[in-house]
MARFI-396676 format. One record per residue (C-alpha): x, y, z; residue in one letter. Coordinates in steps of 0.5 Angstrom, whole numbers, plus 2048, in hexadecimal, padded with zeros to 3 digits. Each point is the difference from the previous one (the first is absolute). Example, Ala and Ser with C-alpha at 12.3 -4.5 7.8 and 13.67 -1.06 7.14 Angstrom:
<atoms>
8197F7810A8028077FES
</atoms>
This chain:
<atoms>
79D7B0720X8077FF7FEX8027F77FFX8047FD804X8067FF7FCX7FF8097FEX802801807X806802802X802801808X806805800X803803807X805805800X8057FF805X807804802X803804804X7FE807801X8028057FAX8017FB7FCX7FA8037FCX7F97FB800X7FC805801X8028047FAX8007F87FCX7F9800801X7FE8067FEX8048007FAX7FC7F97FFX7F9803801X8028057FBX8037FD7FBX7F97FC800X7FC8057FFX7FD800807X803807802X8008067FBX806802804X8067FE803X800801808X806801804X8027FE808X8038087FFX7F98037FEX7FE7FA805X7FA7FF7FBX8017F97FEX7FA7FB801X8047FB804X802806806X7FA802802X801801807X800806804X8087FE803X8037FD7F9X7FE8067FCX803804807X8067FB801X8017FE7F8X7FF7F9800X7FC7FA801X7FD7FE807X7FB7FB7FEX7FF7FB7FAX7FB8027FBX7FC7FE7FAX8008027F9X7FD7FC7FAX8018017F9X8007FC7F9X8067FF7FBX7FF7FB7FAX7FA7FE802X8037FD807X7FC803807X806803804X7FF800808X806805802X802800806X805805804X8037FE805X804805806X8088007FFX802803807X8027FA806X7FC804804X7FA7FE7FCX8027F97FEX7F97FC802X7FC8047FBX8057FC7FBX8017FA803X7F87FF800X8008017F8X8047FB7FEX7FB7F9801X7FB8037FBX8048027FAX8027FC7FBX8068047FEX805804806X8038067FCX806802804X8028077FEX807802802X8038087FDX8068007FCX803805805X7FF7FC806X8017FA7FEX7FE7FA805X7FE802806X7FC7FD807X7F98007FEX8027FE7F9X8047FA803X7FA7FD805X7FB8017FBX8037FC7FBX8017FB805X7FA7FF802X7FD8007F9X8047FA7FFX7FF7FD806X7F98017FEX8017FC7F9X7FE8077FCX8038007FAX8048077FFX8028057FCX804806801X8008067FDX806805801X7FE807800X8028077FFX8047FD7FAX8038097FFX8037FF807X8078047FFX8037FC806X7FE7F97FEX8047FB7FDX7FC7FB7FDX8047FA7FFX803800807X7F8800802X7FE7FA7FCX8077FD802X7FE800807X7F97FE800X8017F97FDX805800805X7FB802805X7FA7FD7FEX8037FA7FBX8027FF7F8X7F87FF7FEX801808800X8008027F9X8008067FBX7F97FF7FDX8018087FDX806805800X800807800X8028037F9X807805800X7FA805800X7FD7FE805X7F98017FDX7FE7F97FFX8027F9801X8027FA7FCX7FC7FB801X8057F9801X7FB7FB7FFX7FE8017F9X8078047FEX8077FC7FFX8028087FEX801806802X804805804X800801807X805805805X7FF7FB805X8017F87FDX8017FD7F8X7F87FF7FEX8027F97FEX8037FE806X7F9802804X7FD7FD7FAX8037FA802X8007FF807X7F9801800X7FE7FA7FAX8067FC804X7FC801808X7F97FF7FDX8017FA7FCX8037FC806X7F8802803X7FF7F97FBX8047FA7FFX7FF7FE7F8X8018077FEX807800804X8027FA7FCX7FD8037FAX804807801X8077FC802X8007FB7F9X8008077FDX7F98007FDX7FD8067FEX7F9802805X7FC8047FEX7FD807803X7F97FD802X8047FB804X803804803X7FC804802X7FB7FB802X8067FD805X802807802X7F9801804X8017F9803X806802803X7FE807803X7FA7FB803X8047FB803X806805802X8057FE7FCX8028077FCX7FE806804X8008067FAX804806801X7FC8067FDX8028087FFX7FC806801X7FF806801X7F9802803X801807800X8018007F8X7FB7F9800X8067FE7FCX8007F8801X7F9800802X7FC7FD7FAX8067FB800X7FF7FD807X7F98007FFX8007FC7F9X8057FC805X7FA7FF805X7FB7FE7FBX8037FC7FBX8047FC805X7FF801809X7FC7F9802X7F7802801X7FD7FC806X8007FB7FCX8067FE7FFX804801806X8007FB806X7F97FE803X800805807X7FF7FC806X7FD800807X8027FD806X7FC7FD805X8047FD806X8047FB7FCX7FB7FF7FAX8028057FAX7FB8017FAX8018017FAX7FC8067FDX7FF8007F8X7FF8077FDX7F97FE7FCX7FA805801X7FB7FB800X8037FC806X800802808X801807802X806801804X804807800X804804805X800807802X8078037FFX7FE807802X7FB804804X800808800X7FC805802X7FE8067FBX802806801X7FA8047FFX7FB7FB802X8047FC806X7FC7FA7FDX8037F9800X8037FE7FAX8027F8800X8047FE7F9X7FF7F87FFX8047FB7FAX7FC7FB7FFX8037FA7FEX7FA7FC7FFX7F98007FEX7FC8067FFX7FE806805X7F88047FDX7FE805805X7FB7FB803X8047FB802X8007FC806X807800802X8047FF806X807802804X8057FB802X7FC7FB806X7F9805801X7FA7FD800X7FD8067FEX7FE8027F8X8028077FDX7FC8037FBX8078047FCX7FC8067FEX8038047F9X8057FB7FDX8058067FEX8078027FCX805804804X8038067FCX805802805X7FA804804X7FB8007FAX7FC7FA7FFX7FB7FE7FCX7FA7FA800X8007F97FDX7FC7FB7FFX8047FA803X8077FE802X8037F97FCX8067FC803X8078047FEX7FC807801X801804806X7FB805802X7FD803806X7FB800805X7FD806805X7FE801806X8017F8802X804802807X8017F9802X8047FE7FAX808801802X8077FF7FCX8017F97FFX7F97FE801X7FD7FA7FCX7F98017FDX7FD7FB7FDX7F97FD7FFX8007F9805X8047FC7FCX807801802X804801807X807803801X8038067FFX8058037FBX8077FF801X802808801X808803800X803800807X801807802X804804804X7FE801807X800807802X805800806X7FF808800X7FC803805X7FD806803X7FC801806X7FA8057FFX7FA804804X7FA8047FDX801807800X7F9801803X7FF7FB806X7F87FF7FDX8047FE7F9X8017F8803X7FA7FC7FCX8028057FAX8087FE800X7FE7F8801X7FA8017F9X8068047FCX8067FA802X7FB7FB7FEX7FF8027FAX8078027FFX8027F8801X7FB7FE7FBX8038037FBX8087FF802X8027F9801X807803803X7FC804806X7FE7FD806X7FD803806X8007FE807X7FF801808X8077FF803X7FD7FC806X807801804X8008087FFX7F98017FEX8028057FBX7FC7FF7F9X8057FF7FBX8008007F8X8077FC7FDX8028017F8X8067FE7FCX802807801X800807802X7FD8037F9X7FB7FA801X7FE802806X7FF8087FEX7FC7FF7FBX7FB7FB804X800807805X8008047FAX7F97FC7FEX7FE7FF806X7FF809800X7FE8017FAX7FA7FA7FFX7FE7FF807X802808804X8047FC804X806803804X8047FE805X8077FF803X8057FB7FFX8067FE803X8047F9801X7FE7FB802X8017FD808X8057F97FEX7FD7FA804X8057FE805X7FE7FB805X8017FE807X8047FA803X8047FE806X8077FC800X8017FD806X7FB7FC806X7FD805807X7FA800804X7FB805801X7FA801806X7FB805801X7FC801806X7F88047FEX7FE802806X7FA805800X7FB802806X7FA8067FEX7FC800806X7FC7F97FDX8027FA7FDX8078017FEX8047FD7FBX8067FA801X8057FD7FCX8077FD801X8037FD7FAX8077FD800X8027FE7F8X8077FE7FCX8028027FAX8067FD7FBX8018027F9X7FD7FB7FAX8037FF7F9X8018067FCX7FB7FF7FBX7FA7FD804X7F97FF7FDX7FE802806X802807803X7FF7FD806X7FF7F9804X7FD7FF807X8007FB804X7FC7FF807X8047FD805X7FC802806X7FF7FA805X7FC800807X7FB8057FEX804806802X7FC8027FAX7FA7FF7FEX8007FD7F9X7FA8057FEX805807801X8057FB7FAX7FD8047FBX7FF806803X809800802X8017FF7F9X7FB8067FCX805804806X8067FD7FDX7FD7FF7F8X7FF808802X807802801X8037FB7F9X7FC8057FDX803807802X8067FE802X805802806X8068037FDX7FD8057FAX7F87FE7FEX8027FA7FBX7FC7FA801X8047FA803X8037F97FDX8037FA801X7FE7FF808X7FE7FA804X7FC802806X7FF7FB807X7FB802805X8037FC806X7FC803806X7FD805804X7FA802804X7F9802801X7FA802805X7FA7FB800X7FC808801X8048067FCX8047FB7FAX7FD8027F9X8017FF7FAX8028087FFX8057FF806X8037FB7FDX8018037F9X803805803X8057FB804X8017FD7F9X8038067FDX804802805X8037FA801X8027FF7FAX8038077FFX8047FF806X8027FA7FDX8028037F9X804806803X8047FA804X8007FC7F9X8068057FCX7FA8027FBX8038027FAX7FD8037F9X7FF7FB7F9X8018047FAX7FC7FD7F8X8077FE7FDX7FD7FE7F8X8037FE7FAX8028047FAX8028007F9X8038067FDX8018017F8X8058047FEX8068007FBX8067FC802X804807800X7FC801807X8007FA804X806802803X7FC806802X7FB7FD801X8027FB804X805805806X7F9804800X7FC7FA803X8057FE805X801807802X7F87FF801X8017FA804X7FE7FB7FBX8037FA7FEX8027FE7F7X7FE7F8800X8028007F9X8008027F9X7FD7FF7F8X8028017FAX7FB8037FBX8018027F9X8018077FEX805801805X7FB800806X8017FC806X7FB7FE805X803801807X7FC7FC807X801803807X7FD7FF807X7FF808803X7FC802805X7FA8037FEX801807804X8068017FBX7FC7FF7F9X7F9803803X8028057FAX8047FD7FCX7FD8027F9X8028077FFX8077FE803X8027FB7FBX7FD8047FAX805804803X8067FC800X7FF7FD7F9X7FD8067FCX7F97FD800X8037F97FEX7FF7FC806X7F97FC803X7FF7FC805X7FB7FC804X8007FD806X7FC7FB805X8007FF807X8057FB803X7FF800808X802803806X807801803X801804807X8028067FFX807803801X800805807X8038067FEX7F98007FAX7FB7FD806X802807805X7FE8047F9X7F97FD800X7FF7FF807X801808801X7FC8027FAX7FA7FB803X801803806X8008087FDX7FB7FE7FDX7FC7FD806X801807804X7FD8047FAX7FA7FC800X800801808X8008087FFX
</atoms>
């Protein structure tokens, strides 16, 4: 087993294209851990090994690959770049060491590679950057670099250069000459000393008294900077010609933090934080990041950092607050699909358990000495929905295995029983998100069916006081049935906790208080359905001030009916009006689209509250719109801003809908009411 200080955790992260899949099979074959060079073309690499990223030619999930260079053991990790596989990449960052963030000379910054960025450093992961497809025609380079440090900081600096050839890279750390097409060798030579030193104060009053500092020096202070994220290296390749790959993996070995040299991890419980020391020998805390399903076998794989400790194949291990002990089984290493045996997993590695369908993503395994959880990225929630049905009527309990199976790997996909429509809904970042979930869904599971827009939840309400009355009366021969109920109903503030707030106020014994109950089942009946389009009621105070009964043929199903009717006659009176989901949300876009972003929102009703400012040229727009408006607003800004544009959103409140929208809805709940009669 490799030491701790041999190890070497790497994530790749970068926007779709940029080339992190053609990066780690470049790696493993320049380290002789592949005979050949897969390509995303040939949709032969290791790290796409699923049916839809080799049909689709890029990553859906994160995968695993190992290899060694220079005697250090190298955990690969290659992320998704689409922002509608986000999640997948967010996950990956807690437990590497490094965050690699690739971006295409051609290309340039993108959204992906912006977020992912960002949520590296918020992270306190050190970074290096690589700039791929160095032969682009259509790069320019230098403004590249230029707008990197301005968009993500003046710690970016050139550890390498492109040769006039580009066949090679200089390397800037060791040479103070050179040529280079894209800036003067000594200048980036400087420029990197320069930002390292500052890593360590002695050497800086060293350096500015003009001494001379030694390349071992150097060296030393160059790691320390990366460690601590003072300097973040820019380097070049070309992962198709393997160009600049044994240099970035020197630069990994010889000068990325081990686990045992970046900041201790913590778990947090309640308000107690603890610091968890990467030592082998200590208590056993790790976290699953990943959890996958083979695509031959269906088996459940989960893959687990350790942080602390050591995990054997009969280790007595816990997840998160369960009393109950797991036994790991086959402690395994992940190559892309393939895996292998090994015989523990030390702190700083990352290794994979199977077959264990309790563990989840973010879950803390541990051996009783620790409590908490790991701190995870916060990821986007998926605001993009559809409404589904089976194909085959008997395929309901098939549908409900396949989405939890589904949700255990994707942190961004979340199923749910919508209590208002009743409609099973399954909700993503995006339209492609969810087509490749449908396109699992069919090929794993031999599951089809029928999608379509989800119902938008308006509620129900009432603006203004009125009384109601409703007199049951039912004779069949025998007993019958009898009761009269007089109620008041007058609005509550927008927003109640409660839906609705009864109040008996029922004096002289008109009523019974035994039929209380029952009168309220009747009207909690009619809150539920609705009166004007089928939505459930809000914001209403109810009074039950009188009414009638027989000592012989008043029962409680009599009164339930009163209730009901009572209450209808009273909301009908009441203007009942329909409530609309208004929700937050914040759109990314470049700043040449605000204006058009922001006419196309007030067209859908929607209301800017502001704007930022972000580097880059970007700018973060904040609107309140009605959700109606925005059900399916992913395809459409994607549309609008050439790809470019994201957003999210979070609900806000309720806000009484406008007329002229109320009659459409209330036409098509009554054309739909006819079909169901037919």
């Amino acid at each position: 087993m490799a030491d701790i200080n041999d190890i070497r955790n790497v994530a790749l992260l970068g926007h779709g294209g940029a080339g992190k899949t053609s990066i780690a099979e470049a790696i493993l074959h320049k380290t002789g851990k592949t005979n050949r060079l897969g390509t995303v073309e040939e949709k032969n690499t290791i790290s796409d090994f699923d049916d839809e990223e080799k049909e689709r030619s890029h990553s859906i999930h994160s995968a695993i690959m190992n290899t060694v260079h220079n005697g250090k053991t190298i955990n690969l990790i290659d992320t998704p770049g689409y922002p509608d596989f986000i999640g997948a990449a967010l996950t990956s960052i807690p437990v590497a060491d490094c965050c690699v963030v690739v971006i295409s000379a051609s290309a340039g910054i993108e959204i992906n590679t912006r977020k992912l960025y960002q949520a590296a450093e918020e992270a306190q992961k050190s970074r290096i950057i690589i700039i791929n497809k160095l032969d682009s025609e259509t790069a320019d380079i230098p403004e590249l670099i230029g707008t990197i440090q301005q968009t993500f900081g003046t710690q970016c600096r050139c550890a390498n250069l492109p040769a006039a050839d580009k066949e090679s890279v200089i390397d800037c750390l060791v040479n103070s000459t050179g040529s280079s097409p894209v800036m003067d060798v000594a200048q980036a030579h400087t420029e990197l000393v320069e930002s390292a030193i500052e890593a360590d104060d002695k050497l800086m009053e060293t350096y500015l008294g003009g001494e001379q500092i030694s390349q071992d020096k150097i060296a030393a202070v160059f790691a320390k900077a990366i460690a601590e994220g003072k300097i973040v290296p820019i380097l070049f390749t070309n992962a198709k010609k393997e160009i600049g790959i044994a240099e970035f993996l020197d630069l990994i070995t010889n000068y990325a933090p081990s686990p045992a040299q970046v900041k201790p991890a913590k778990l947090i419980d309640g308000e107690k934080i603890t610091e968890i020391k990467a030592d082998p020998a200590g208590m056993l805390a790790g976290l699953v990041f990943r959890v996958g399903l083979d695509p031959r076998s269906n088996m459940k794989y989960a893959s687990i950092r350790i942080f602390s400790g050591t995990l054997k194949s009969d280790t007595s291990m816990l997840r998160g607050s369960d009393k109950k002990t797991i036994r790991p089984g086959h402690v395994l290493k992940n190559q892309g699909t393939e895996i292998s045996e090994i015989p523990e997993g030390t702190a700083g590695d990352i290794i994979t358990l199977a077959k264990l369908e309790e563990l989840q993503i973010g879950d803390l395994i541990h051996d009783g000495k620790v409590a908490g959880k790991f701190e995870m990225p916060k990821v986007p929630a998926p605001m993009f929905s559809l409404a589904l049905e089976p194909t085959s009527k008997g395929d309901e309990q098939k549908l409900g295995t396949a989405m939890e199976k589904l949700t255990e790997e994707d942190v961004c996909f979340k199923v749910s029983r919508d209590h208002q429509t009743h409609e099973l809904v399954i909700s993503g970042l995006g339209d492609l998100h969810l087509r490749v979930i449908l396109s699992k869904m069919e090929k794993r599971f031999k599951l089809s069916v029928t999608t379509k827009k989800p119902k938008i939840p308006y509620r129900e309400t009432i603006t203004s006081k009125a009384d109601g009355h409703y007199r049951h009366k039912k004779q069949t021969g025998g007993a019958g049935q009898f009761g009269e109920v007089y109620l008041r109903v007058e609005p509550a503030p927008r927003g109640s906790e409660e839906s609705l707030q009864c109040t008996w106020d029922v004096f002289g014994g008109s009523i019974p208080g035994q039929f209380e109950s029952p009168i309220i089942k009747g009207i909690q009946g009619v809150v539920e359905t609705g009166v004007v389009a089928g939505f459930p009621m809000q914001d209403i105070k109810v009074s039950i001030y009188d009414g009638k009964h027989h000592p012989v043929d008043s029962k409680e199903v009599a009164f339930r009916a009163a209730g009901k009717g009572a209450f209808i006659d009273a909301v009908k009176k009441a203007k009942p009006c329909l409530l609309e989901p208004i929700v937050n949300i914040e759109i990314t876009i470049p700043a040449d689209h605000v204006g058009n972003i922001a006419g196309d929102l007030s067209s859908r009703r929607g209301r800017v509250q502001g704007q930022e400012m972000l580097a880059g040229n970007m700018m973060v727009l904040k609107a309140l719109v009605p959700l109606s408006e925005v059900a399916s607003y992913d395809s459409q800004l994607k549309s609008a801003t050439g790809g470019q544009g994201s957003y999210s959103m979070t609900l806000s409140h309720y806000e009484v809908v406008p007329s002229n929208v109320q009659q459409q809805v209330v036409a098509q709940y009554a054309k739909e009411k006819e079909e169901e009669a037919e």
